[in-house]
LUMKOLRO-59626 format. One line per 10 residues: their letters; for each residue x, y, z of C-alpha. Coordinates in Angstrom, 2 decimals, always signed. Layout:
LUMKOLRO-59626
a> X:Y:Z ~ ...
END
This chain:
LUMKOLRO-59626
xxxxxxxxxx> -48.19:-12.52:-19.38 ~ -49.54:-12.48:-22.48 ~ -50.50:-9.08:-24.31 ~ -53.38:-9.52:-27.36 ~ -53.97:-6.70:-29.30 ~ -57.36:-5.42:-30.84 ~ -57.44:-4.04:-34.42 ~ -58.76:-0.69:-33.07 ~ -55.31:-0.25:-31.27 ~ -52.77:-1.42:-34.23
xxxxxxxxxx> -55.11:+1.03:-36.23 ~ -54.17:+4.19:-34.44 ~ -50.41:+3.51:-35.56 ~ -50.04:+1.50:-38.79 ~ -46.43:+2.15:-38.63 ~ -46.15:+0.94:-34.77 ~ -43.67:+3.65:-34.44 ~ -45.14:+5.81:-32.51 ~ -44.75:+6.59:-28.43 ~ -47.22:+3.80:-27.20
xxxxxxxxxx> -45.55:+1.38:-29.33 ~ -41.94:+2.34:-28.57 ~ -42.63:+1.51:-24.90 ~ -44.74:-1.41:-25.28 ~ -41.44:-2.99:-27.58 ~ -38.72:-1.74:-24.82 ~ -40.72:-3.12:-22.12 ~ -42.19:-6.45:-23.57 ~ -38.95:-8.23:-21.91 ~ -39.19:-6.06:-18.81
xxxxxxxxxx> -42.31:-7.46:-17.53 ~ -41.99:-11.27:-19.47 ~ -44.83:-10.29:-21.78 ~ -45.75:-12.12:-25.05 ~ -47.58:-9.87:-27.94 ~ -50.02:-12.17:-29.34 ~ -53.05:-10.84:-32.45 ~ -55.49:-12.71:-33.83 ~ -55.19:-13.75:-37.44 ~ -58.27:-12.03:-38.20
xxxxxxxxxx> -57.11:-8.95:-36.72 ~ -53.91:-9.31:-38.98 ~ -56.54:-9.49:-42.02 ~ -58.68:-6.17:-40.79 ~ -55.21:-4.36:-40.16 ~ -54.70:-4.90:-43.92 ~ -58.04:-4.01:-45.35 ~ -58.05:-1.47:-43.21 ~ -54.51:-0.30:-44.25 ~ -55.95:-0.26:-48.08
xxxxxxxxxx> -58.92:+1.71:-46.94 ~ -57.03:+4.20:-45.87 ~ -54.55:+4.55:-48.65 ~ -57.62:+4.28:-51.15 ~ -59.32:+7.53:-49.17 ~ -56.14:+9.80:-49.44 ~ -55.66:+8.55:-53.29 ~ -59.17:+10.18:-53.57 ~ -57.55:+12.71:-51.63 ~ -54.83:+13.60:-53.62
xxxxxxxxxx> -56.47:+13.57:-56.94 ~ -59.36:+15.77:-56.02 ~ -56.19:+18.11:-54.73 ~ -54.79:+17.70:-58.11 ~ -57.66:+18.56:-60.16 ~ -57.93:+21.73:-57.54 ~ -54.52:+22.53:-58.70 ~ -54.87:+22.05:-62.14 ~ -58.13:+24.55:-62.27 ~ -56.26:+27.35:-60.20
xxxxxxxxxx> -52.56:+27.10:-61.03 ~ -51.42:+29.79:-64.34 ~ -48.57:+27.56:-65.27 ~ -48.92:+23.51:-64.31 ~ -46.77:+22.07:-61.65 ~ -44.45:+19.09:-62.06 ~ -44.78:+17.60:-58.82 ~ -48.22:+16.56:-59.09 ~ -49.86:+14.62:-55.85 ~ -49.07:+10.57:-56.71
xxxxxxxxxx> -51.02:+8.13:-56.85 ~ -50.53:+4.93:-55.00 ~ -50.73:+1.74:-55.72 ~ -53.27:+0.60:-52.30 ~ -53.17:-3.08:-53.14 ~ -49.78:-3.34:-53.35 ~ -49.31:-1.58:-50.16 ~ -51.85:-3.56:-48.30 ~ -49.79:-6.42:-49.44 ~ -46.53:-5.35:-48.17
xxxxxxxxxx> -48.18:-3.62:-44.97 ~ -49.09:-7.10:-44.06 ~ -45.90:-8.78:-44.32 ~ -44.47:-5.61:-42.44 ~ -46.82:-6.37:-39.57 ~ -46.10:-10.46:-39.48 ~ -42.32:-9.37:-39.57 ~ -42.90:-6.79:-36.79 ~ -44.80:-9.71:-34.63 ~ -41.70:-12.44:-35.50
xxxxxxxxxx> -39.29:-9.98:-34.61 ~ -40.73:-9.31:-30.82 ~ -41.24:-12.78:-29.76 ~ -45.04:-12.49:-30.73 ~ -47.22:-15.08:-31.97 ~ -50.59:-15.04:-34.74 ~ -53.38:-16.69:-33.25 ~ -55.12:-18.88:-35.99 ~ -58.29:-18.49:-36.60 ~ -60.61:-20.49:-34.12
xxxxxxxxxx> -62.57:-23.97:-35.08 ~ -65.73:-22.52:-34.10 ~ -69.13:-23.61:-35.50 ~ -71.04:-21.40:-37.37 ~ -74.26:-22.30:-35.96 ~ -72.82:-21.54:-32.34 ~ -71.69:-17.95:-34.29 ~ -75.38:-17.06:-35.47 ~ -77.28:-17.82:-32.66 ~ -75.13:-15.99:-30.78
xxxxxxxxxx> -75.91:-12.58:-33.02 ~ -79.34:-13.70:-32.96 ~ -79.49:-13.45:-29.07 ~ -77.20:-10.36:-29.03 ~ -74.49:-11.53:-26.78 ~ -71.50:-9.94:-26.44 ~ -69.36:-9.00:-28.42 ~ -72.40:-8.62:-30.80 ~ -74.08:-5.13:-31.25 ~ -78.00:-4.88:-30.15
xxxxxxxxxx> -78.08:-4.28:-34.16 ~ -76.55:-7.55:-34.98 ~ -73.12:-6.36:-36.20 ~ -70.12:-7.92:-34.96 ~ -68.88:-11.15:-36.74 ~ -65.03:-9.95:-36.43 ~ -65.55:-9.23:-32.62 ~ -67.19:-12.44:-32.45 ~ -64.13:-13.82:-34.33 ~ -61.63:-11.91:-31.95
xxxxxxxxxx> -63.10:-13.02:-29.15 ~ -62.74:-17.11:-29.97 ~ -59.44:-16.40:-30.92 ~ -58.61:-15.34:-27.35 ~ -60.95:-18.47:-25.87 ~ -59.03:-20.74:-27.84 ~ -56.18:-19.11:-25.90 ~ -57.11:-18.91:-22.92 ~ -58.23:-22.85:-22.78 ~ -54.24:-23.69:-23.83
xxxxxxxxxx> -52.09:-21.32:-21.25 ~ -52.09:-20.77:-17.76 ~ -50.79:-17.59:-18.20 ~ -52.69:-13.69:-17.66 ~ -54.36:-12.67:-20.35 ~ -54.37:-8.96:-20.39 ~ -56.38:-7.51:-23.74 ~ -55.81:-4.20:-25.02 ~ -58.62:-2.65:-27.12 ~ -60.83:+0.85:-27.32
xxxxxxxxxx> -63.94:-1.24:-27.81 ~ -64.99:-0.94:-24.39 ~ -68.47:-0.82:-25.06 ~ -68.62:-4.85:-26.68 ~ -66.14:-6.59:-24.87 ~ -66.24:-4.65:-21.00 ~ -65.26:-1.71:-19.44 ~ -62.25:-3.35:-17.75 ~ -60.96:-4.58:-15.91 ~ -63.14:-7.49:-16.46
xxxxxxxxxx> -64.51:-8.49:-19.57 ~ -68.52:-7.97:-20.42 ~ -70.72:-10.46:-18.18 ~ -71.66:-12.41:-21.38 ~ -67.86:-12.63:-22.09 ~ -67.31:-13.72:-18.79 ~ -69.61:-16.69:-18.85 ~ -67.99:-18.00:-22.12 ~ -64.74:-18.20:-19.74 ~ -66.97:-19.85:-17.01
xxxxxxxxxx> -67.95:-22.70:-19.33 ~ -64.49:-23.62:-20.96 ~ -63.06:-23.91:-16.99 ~ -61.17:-20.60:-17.58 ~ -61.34:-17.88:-14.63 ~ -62.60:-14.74:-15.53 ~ -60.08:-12.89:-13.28 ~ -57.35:-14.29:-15.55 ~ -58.66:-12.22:-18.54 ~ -58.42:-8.38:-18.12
xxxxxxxxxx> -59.67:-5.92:-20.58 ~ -57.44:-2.53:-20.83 ~ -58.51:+0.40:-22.66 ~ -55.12:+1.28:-24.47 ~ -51.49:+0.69:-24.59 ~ -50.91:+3.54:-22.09 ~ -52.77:+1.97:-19.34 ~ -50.82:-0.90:-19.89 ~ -47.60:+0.68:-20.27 ~ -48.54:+2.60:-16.87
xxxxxxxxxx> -49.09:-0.22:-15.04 ~ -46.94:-2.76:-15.94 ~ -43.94:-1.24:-17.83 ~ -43.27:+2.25:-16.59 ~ -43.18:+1.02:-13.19 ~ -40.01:-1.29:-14.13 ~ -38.04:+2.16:-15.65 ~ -35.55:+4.40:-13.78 ~ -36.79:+7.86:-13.25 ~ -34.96:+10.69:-13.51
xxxxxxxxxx> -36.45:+12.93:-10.69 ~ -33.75:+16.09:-11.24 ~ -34.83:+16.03:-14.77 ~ -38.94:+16.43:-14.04 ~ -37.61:+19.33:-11.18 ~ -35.65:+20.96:-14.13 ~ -38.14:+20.68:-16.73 ~ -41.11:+21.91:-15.17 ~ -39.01:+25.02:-13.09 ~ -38.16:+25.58:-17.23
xxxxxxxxxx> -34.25:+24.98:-15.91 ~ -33.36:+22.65:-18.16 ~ -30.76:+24.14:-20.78 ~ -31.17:+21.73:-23.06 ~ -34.97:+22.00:-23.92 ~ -38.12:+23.72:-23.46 ~ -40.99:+22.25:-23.23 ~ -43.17:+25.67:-23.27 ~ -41.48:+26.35:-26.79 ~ -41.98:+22.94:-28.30
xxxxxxxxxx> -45.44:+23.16:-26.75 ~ -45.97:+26.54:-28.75 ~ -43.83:+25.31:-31.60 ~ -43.33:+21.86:-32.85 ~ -46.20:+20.03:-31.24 ~ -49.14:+21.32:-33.21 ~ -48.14:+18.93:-35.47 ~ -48.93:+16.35:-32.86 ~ -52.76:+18.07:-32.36 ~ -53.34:+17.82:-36.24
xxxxxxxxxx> -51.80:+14.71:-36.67 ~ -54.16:+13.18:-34.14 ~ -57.09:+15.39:-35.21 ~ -57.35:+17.04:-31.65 ~ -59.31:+19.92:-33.40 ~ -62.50:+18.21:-32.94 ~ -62.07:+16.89:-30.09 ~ -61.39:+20.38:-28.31 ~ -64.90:+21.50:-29.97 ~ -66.46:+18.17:-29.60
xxxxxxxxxx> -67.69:+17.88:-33.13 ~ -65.82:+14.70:-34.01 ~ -67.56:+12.47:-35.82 ~ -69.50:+15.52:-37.63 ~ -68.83:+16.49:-41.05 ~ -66.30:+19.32:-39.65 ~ -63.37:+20.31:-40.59 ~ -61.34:+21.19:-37.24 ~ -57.59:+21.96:-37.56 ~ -55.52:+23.80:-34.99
xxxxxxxxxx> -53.83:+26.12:-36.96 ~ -51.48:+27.93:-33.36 ~ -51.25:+27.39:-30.22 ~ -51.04:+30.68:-28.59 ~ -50.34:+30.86:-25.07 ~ -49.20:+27.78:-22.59 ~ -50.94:+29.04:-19.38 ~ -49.33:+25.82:-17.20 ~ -47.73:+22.71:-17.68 ~ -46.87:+19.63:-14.77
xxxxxxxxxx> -43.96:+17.02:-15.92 ~ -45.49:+14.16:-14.29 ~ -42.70:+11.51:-14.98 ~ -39.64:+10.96:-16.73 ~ -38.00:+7.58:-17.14 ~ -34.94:+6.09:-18.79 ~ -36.67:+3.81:-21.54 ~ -33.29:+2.77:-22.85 ~ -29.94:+3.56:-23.55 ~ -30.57:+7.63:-25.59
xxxxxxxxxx> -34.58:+7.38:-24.89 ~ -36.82:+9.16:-22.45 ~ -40.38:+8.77:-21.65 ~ -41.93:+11.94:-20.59 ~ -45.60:+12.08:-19.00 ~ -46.85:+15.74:-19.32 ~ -50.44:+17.82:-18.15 ~ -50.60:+21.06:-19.77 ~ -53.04:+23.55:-20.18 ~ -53.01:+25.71:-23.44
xxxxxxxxxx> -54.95:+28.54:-25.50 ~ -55.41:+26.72:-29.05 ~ -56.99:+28.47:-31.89 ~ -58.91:+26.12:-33.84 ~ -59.76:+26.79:-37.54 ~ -63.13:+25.69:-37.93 ~ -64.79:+25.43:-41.38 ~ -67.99:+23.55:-42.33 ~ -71.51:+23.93:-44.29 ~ -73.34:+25.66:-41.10
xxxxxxxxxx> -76.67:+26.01:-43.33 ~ -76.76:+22.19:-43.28 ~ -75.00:+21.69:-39.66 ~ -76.87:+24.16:-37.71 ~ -80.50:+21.86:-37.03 ~ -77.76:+19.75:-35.45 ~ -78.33:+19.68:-31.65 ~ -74.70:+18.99:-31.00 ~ -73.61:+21.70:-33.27 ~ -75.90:+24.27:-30.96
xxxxxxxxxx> -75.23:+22.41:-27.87 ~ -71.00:+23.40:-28.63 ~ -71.56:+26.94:-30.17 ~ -74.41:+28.19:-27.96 ~ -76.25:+31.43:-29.10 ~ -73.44:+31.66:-32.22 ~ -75.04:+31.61:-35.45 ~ -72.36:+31.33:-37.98 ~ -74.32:+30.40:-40.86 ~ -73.14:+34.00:-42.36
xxxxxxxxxx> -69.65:+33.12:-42.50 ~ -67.20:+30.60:-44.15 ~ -64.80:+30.30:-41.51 ~ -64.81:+30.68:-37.70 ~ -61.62:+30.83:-35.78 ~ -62.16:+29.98:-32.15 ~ -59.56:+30.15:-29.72 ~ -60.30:+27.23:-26.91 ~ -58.55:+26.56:-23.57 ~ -57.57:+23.52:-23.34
xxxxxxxxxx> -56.35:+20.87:-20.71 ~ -54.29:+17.81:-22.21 ~ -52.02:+15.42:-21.30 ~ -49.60:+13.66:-23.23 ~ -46.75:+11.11:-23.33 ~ -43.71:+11.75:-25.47 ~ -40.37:+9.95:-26.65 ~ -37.15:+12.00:-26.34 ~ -33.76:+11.23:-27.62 ~ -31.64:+11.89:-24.36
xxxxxxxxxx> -28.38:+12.81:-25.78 ~ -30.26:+15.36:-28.44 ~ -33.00:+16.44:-26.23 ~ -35.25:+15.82:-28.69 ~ -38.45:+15.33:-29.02 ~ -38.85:+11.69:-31.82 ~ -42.31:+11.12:-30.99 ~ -45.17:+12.41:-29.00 ~ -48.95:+11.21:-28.39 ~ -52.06:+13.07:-26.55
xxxxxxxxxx> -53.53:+10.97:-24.38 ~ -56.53:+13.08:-23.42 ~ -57.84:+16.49:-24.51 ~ -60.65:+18.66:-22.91 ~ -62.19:+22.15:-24.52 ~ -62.91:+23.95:-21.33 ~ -64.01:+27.02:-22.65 ~ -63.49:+29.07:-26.29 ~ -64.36:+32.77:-28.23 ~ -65.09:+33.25:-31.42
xxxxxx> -63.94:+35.16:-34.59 ~ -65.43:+34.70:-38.07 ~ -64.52:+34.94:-41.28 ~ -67.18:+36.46:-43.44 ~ -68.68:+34.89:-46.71 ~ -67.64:+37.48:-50.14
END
């Protein structure tokens, strides 16, 4: 089978360290799969990459300068710079090595004519937006044609851009056509919305699970670890990390500043599944249901004629106060790497997150 990767996935883990990534690599021979991204997804990854560092250089100096007004005697460990070019650069060969080193290939990019390209965006078809936006899609998706016309082999394509190239499992109707006319059947490309669903159905299935471990884990009989204390301890750093803040309240995307700052009661928790990944790894598969307390801090004069603001706060008006702390009950689940001979938790990823209900305290404006 072969495995191609969008840019939206590789983006949620430049490092491809992290849980959905450690499975996908220790499985890849499992299940005979080939990881296979576009050249032009290799080229997004790295502006991308130097977007990002660029952002938290503007970051750090405007943290710097915040310093520098505040501080009675200056610091010597000032915030540094980084050089983003020169990162992008060697993020790029880091990601070439990383697809050499699992068997992977770089698809080139396609022979396509540009005519074929524009009229295409013209007629909004798939993967282009009804606003015309979507060359690299566009480019994406002839990579994987091109593909598809040369192997015989599954195509299974892993990317969070449901809404342009299908819903899965099948690709978008206009997508499917394009297979139609090369000769290529439809049901031999499948669209998956993330590295978890694949791992879940192709890879986990293939791993030894330890059913006296879940039974000792979730009766909290396990000597070795808790997962109620790292859930009240260590993994808000996972919540912040993934920005689950605003996705508790809702308000991502807004111009909100969301941050979990405690988690302050686990109310219940189910250990789905554990399995033996390799020789000192675990894969767990938790559902838990927490009390968060969310630190929420924002310009509510400005916010508050938003209707998504009202439609998550209800009859609050907090345009009096700086800060409101809100303390939301939460269902999540989440998938997390543990070193079996430590009983450690190396890595840890929510997979969904649902605010099911919050109160409210505020800080007042001096």
């Amino acid at each position: 089978m072969k495995i191609i990767l969008d840019s939206t996935v590789l983006c949620a883990d430049f490092p491809l360290n992290g849980t959905a990534f450690s499975v996908l690599i220790e499985g890849l021979p499992r299940i005979a799969g080939q990881l296979c991204i576009p050249a032009v997804v290799v080229d997004e990854l790295e502006n991308k990459y130097r977007e990002a560092l660029r952002d938290l250089n503007r970051k750090a100096s405007k943290l710097n300068r915040e310093l520098a007004r505040i501080l009675l005697t200056p610091i010597d460990g000032a915030v540094t710079s980084i050089d983003d070019d020169g990162e992008a650069k060697r993020y790029r060969r880091f990601l070439l090595d990383f697809v050499h080193r699992v068997g992977g290939l770089v698809l080139p990019y396609p022979d396509v004519d540009h005519v074929k390209i524009v009229s295409r965006a013209l007629m909004r078809r798939k993967p282009f937006k009804e606003n015309g936006s979507g060359y690299r899609d566009a480019l994406i998706w002839e990579s994987l044609l091109h593909f598809a016309n040369k192997t015989a082999d599954p195509i299974y394509f892993v990317t969070h851009n449901k809404r342009d190239f299908g819903e899965g499992p099948r690709v978008h109707p206009d997508l499917s056509a394009d297979l139609v006319a090369l000769g290529v059947d439809p049901q031999r490309v499948v669209v998956l919305p993330s590295l978890e669903a694949l791992s879940s159905q192709f890879i986990l299935p293939q791993l030894e699970r330890l059913d006296d471990m879940v039974n000792k884990m979730a009766s909290g009989t396990l000597s070795a670890f808790s997962l109620e204390e790292w859930l009240m301890g260590d993994f808000i750093d996972v919540l912040n990390d993934q920005e689950c803040g605003g996705h508790m309240l809702d308000v991502s995307g807004l111009n909100v500043s969301a941050t979990v700052s405690k988690v302050k009661e686990v109310r219940s928790f189910d250990v789905d599944d554990i399995r033996v990944l390799s020789r000192d790894r675990l894969v767990v598969s938790v559902r838990a249901r927490i009390v968060s307390e969310v630190c929420v801090s924002c310009n509510w004069d400005v916010l508050w004629s938003n209707s998504r603001i009202r439609d998550v706060f209800g009859d609050c008006d907090f345009r009096s106060s700086d800060i409101v702390w809100i303390d939301v009950n939460t269902r999540l689940s989440l998938d997390a790497i543990m070193n079996q001979r430590k009983m450690t938790v190396q890595s840890a990823k929510v997979c969904e997150v649902e605010g099911v209900g919050a109160t409210y305290t505020l800080g007042q404006r001096s």
